[in-house]
Biopython code that builds the backbone (N, CA, C, O; Angstrom):
import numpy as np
from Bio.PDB.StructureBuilder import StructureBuilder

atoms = [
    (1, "UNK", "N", (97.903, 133.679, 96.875)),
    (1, "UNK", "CA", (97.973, 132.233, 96.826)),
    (1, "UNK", "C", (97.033, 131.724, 95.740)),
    (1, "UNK", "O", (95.896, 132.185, 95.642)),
    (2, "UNK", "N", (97.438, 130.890, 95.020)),
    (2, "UNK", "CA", (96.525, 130.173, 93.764)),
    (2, "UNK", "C", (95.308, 129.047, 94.417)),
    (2, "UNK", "O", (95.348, 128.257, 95.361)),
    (3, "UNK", "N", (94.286, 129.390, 93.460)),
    (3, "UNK", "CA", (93.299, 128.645, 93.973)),
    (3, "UNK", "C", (93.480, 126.867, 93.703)),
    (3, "UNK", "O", (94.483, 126.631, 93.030)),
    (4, "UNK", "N", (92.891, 125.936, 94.006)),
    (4, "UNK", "CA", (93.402, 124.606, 93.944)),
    (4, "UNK", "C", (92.254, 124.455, 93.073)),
    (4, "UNK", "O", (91.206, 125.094, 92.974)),
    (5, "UNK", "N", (92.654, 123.591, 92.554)),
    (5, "UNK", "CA", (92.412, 122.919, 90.964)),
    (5, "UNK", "C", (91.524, 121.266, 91.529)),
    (5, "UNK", "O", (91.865, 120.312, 92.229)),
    (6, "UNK", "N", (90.633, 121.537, 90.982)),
    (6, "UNK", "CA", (89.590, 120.074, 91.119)),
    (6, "UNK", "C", (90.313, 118.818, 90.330)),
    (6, "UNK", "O", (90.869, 119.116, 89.273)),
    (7, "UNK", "N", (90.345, 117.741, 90.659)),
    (7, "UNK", "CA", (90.755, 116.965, 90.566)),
    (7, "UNK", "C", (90.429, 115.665, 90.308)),
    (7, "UNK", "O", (90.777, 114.844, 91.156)),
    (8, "UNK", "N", (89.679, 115.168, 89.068)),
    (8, "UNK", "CA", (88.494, 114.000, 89.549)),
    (8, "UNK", "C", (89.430, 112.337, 89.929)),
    (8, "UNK", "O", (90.446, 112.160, 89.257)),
    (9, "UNK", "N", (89.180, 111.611, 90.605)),
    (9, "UNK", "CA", (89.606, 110.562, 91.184)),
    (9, "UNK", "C", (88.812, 109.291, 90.946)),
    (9, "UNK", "O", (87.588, 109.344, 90.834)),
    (10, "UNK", "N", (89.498, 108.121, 90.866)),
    (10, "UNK", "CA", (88.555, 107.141, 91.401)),
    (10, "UNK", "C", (89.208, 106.284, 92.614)),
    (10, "UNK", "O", (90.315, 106.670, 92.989)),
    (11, "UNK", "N", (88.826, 105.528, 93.053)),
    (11, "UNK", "CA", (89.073, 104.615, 94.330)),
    (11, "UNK", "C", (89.429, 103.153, 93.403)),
    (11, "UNK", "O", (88.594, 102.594, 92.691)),
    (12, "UNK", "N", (90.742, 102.726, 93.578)),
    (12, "UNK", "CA", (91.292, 101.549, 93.309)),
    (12, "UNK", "C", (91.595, 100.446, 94.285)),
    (12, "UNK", "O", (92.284, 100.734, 95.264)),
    (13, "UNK", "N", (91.114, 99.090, 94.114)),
    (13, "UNK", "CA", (91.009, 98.373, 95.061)),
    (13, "UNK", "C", (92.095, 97.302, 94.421)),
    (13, "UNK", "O", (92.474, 96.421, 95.194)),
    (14, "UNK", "N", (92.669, 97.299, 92.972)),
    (14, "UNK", "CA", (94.066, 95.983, 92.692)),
    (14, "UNK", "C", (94.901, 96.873, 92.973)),
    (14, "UNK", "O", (94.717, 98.090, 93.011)),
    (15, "UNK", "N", (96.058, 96.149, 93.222)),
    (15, "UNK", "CA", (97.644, 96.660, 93.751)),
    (15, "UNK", "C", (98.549, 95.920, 92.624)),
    (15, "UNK", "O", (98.057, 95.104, 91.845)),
    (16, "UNK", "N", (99.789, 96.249, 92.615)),
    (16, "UNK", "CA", (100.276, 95.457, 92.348)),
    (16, "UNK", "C", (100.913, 95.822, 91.128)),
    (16, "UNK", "O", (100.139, 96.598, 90.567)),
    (17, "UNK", "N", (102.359, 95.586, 90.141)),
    (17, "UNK", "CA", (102.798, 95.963, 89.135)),
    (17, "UNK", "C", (101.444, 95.435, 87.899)),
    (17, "UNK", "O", (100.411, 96.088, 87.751)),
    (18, "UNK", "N", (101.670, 94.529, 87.356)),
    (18, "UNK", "CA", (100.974, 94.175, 86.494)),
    (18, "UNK", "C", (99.525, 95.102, 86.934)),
    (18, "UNK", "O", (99.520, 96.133, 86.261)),
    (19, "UNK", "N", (98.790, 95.056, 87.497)),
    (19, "UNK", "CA", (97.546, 96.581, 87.653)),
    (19, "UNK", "C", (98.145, 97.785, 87.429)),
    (19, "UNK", "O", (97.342, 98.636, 87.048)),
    (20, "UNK", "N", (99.141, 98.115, 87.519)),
    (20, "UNK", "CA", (99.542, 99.511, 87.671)),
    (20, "UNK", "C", (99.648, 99.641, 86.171)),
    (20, "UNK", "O", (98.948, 100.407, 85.509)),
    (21, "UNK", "N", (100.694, 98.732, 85.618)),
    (21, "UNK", "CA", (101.053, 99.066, 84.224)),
    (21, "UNK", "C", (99.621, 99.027, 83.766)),
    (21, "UNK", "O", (99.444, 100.137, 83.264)),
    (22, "UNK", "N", (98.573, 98.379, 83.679)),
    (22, "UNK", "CA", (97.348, 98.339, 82.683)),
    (22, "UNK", "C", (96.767, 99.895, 82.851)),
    (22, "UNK", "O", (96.375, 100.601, 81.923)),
    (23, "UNK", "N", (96.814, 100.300, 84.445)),
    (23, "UNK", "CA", (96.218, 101.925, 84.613)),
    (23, "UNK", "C", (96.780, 102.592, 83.621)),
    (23, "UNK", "O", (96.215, 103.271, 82.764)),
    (24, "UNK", "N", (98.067, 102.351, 83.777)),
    (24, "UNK", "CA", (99.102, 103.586, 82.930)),
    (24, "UNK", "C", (98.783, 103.348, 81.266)),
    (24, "UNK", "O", (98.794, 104.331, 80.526)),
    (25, "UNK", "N", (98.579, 102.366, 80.873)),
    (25, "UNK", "CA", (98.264, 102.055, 79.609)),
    (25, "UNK", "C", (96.707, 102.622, 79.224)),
    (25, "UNK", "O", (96.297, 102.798, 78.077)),
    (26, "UNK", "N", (96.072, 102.823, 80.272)),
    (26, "UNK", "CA", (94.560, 103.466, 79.972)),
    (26, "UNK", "C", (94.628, 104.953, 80.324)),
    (26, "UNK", "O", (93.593, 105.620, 80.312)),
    (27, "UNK", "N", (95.737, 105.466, 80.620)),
    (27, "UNK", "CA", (96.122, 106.530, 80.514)),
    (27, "UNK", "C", (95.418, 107.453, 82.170)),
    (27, "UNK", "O", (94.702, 108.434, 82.373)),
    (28, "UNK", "N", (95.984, 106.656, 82.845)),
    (28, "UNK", "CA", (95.492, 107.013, 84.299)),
    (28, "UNK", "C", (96.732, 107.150, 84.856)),
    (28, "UNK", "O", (97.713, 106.944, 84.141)),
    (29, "UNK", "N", (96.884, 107.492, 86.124)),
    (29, "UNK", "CA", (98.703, 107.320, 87.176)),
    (29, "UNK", "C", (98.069, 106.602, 88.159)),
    (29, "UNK", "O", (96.846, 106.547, 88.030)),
    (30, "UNK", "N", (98.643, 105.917, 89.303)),
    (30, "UNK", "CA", (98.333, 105.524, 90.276)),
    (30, "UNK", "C", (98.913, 106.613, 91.737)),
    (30, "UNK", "O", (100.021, 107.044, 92.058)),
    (31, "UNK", "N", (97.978, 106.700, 92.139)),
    (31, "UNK", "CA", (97.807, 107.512, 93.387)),
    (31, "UNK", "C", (97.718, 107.151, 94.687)),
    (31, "UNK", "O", (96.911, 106.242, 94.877)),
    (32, "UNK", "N", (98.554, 107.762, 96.123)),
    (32, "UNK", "CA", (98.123, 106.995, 97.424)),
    (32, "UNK", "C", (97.866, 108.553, 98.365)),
    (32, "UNK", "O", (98.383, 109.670, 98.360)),
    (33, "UNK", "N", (97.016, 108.021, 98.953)),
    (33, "UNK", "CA", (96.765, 109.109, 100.235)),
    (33, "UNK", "C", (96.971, 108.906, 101.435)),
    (33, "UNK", "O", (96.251, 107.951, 101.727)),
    (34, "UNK", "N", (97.585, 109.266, 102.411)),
    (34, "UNK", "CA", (98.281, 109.061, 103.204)),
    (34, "UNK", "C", (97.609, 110.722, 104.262)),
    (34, "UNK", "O", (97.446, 111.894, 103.925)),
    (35, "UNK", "N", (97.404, 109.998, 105.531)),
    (35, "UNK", "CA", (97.631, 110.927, 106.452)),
    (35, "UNK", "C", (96.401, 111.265, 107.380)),
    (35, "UNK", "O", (95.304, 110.713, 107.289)),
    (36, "UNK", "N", (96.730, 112.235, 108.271)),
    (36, "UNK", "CA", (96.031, 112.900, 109.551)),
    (36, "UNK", "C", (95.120, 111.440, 110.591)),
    (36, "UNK", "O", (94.198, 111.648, 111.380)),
    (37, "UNK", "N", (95.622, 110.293, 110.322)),
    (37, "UNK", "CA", (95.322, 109.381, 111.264)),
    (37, "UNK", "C", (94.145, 108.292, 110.777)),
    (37, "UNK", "O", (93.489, 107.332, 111.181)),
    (38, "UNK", "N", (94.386, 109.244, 109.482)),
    (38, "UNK", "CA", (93.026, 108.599, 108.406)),
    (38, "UNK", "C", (93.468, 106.845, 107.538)),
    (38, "UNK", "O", (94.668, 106.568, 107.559)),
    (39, "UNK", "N", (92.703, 106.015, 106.991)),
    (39, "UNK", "CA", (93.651, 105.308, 106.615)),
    (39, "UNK", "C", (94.160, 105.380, 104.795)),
    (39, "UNK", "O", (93.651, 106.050, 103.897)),
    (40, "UNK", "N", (94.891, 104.778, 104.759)),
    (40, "UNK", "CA", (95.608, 105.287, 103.351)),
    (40, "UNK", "C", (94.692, 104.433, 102.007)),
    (40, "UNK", "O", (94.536, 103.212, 102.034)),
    (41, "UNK", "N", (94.144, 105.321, 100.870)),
    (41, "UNK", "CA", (93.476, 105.201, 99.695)),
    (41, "UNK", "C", (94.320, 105.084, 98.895)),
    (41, "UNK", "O", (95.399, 105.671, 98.974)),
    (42, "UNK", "N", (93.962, 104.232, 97.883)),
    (42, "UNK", "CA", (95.033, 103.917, 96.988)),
    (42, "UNK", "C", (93.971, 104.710, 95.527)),
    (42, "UNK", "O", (93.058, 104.000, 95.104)),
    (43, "UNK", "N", (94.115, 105.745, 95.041)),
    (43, "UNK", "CA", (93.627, 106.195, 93.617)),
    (43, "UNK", "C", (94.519, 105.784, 92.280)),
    (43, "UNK", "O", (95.691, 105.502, 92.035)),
    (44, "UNK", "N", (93.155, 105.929, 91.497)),
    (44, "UNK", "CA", (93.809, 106.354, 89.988)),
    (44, "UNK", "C", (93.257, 107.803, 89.776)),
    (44, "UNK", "O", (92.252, 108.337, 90.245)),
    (45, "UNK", "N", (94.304, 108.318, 88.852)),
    (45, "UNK", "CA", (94.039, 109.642, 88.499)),
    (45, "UNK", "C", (94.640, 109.955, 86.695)),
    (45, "UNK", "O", (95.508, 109.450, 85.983)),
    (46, "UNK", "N", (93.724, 110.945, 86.548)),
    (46, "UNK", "CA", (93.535, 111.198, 84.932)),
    (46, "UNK", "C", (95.304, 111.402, 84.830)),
    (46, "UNK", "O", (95.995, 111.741, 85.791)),
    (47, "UNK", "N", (95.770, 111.145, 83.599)),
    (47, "UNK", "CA", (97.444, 111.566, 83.716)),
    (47, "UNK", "C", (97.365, 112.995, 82.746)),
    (47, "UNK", "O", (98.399, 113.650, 82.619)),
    (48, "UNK", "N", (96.406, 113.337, 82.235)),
    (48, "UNK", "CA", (96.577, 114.568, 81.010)),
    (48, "UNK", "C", (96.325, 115.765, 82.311)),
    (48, "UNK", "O", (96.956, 116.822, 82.288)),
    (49, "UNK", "N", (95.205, 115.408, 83.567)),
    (49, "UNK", "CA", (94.651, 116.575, 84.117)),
    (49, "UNK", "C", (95.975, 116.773, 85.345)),
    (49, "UNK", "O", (96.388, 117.842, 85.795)),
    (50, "UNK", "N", (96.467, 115.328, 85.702)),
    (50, "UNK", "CA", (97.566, 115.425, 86.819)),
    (50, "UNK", "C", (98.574, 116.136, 86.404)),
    (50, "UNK", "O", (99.175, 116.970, 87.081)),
    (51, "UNK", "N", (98.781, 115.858, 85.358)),
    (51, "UNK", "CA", (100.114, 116.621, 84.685)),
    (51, "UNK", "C", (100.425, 118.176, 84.508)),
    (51, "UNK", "O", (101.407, 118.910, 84.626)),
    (52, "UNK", "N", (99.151, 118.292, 84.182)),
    (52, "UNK", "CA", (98.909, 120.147, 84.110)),
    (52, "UNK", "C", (98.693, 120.393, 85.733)),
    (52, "UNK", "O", (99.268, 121.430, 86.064)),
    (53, "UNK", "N", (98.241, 119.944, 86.490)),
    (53, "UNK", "CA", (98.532, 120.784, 87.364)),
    (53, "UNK", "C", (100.000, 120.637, 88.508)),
    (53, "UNK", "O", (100.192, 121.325, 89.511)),
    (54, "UNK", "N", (100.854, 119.572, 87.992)),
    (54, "UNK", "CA", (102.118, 119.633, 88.302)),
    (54, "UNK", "C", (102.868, 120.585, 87.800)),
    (54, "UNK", "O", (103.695, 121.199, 88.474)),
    (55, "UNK", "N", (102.557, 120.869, 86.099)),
    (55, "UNK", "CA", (103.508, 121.582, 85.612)),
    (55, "UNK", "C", (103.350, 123.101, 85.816)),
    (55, "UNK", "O", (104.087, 123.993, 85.395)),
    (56, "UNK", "N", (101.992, 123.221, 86.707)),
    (56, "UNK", "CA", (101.889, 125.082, 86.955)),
    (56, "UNK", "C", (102.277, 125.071, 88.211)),
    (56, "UNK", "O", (102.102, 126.075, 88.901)),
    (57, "UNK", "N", (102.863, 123.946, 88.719)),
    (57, "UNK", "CA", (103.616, 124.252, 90.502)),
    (57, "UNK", "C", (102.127, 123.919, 91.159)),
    (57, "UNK", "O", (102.263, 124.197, 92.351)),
    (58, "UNK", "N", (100.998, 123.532, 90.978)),
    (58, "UNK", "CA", (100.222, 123.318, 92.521)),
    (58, "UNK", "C", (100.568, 122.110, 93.240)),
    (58, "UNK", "O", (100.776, 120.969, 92.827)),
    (59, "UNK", "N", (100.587, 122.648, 94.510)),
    (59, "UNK", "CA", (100.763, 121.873, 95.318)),
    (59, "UNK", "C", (99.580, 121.318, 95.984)),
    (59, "UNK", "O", (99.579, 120.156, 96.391)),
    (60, "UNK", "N", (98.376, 122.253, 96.137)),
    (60, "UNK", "CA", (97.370, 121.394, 96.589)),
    (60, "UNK", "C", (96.252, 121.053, 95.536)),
    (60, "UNK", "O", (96.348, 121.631, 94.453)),
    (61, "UNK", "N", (95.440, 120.381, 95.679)),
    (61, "UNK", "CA", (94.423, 120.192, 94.749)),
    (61, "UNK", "C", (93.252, 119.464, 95.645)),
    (61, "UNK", "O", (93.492, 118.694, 96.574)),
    (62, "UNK", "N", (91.580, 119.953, 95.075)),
    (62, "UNK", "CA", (90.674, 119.746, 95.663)),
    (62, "UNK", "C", (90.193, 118.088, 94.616)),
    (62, "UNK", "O", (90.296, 117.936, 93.398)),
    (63, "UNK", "N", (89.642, 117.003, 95.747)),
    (63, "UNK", "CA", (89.586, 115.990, 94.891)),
    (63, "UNK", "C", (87.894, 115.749, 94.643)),
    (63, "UNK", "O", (87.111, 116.142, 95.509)),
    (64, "UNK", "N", (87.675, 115.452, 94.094)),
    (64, "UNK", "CA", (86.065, 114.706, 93.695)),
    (64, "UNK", "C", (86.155, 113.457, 92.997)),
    (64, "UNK", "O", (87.163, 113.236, 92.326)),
    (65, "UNK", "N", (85.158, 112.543, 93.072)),
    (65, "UNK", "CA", (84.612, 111.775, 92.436)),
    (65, "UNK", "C", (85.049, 110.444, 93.856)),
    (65, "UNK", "O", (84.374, 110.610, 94.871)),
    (66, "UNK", "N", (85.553, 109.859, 93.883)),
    (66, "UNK", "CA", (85.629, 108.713, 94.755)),
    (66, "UNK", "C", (85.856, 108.868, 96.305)),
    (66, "UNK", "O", (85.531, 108.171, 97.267)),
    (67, "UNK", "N", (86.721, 110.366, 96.138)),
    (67, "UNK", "CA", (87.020, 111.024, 97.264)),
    (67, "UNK", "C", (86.789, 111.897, 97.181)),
    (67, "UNK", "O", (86.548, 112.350, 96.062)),
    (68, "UNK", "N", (86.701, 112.862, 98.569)),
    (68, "UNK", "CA", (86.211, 114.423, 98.225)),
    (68, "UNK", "C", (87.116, 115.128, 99.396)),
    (68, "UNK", "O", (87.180, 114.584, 100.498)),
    (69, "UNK", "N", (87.680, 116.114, 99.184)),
    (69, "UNK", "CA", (88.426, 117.311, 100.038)),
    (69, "UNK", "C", (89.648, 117.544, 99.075)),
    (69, "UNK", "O", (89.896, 117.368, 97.882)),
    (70, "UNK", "N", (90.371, 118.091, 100.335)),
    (70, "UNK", "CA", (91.727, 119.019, 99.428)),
    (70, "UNK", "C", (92.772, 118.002, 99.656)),
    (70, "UNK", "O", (92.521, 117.175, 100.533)),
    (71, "UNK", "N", (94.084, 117.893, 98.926)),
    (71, "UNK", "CA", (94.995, 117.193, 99.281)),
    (71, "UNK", "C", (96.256, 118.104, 98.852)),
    (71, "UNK", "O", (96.228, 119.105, 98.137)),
    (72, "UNK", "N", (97.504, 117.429, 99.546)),
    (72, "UNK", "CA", (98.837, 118.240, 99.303)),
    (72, "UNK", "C", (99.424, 117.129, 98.437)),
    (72, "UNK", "O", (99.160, 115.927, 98.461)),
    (73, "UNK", "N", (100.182, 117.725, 97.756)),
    (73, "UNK", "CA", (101.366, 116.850, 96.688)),
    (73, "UNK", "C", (102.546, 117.372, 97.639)),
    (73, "UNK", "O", (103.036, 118.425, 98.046)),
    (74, "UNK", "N", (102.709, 115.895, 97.747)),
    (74, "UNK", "CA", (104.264, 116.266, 98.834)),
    (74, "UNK", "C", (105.011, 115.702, 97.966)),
    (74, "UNK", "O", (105.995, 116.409, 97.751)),
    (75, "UNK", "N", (105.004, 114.385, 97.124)),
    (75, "UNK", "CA", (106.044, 113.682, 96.910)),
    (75, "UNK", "C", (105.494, 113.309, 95.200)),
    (75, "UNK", "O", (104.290, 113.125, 95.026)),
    (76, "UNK", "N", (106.273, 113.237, 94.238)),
    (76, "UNK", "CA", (105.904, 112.510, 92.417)),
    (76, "UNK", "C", (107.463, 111.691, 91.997)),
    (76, "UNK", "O", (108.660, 111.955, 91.885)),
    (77, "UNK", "N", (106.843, 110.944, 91.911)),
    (77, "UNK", "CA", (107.831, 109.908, 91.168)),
    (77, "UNK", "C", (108.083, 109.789, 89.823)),
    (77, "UNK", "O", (107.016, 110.016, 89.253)),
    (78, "UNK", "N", (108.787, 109.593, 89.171)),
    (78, "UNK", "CA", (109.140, 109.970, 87.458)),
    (78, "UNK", "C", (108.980, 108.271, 87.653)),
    (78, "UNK", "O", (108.788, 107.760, 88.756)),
    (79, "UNK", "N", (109.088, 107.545, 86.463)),
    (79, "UNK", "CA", (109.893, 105.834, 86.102)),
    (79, "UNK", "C", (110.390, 106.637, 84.829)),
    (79, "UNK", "O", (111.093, 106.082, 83.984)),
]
sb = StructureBuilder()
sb.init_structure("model")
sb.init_model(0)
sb.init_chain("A")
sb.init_seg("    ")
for serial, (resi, resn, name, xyz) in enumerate(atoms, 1):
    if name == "N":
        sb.init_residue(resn, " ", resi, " ")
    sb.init_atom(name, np.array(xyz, "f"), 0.0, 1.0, " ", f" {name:<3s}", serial, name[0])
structure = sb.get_structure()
């Protein structure tokens, strides 16, 4: 099994199209966490470091910086 790949994060507190597009323009993705009864974080994440580790197949990845533990990629959206 492949080891999980660090992941640095930050914690985003605007929502909303117009925020999203400015992330994406600073070259970030927008991110949500979801699960185990916990409540749901809304991140930004690097798009050069997210990308590489989509394109080697991981599915999990360890996070730092705003958040910290492991997470699963269940679901990626193209636009």
């Amino acid at each position: 099994m492949a080891q999980s790949e660090d992941l640095s994060v930050e914690v985003r507190e605007e929502t909303g199209t117009n925020k999203v597009k400015k992330l994406r323009a600073a070259g970030t993705i927008p991110a949500v966490i979801y699960g185990h009864g916990g409540d749901t974080v809304s991140l930004s994440v690097p798009a050069d470091a997210l990308s590489r580790i989509i394109h080697r197949g991981q599915r999990i990845v360890g996070l730092t910086g705003g958040v910290t533990g492991d997470a699963f990629i269940r679901d990626v959206q193209w636009d």
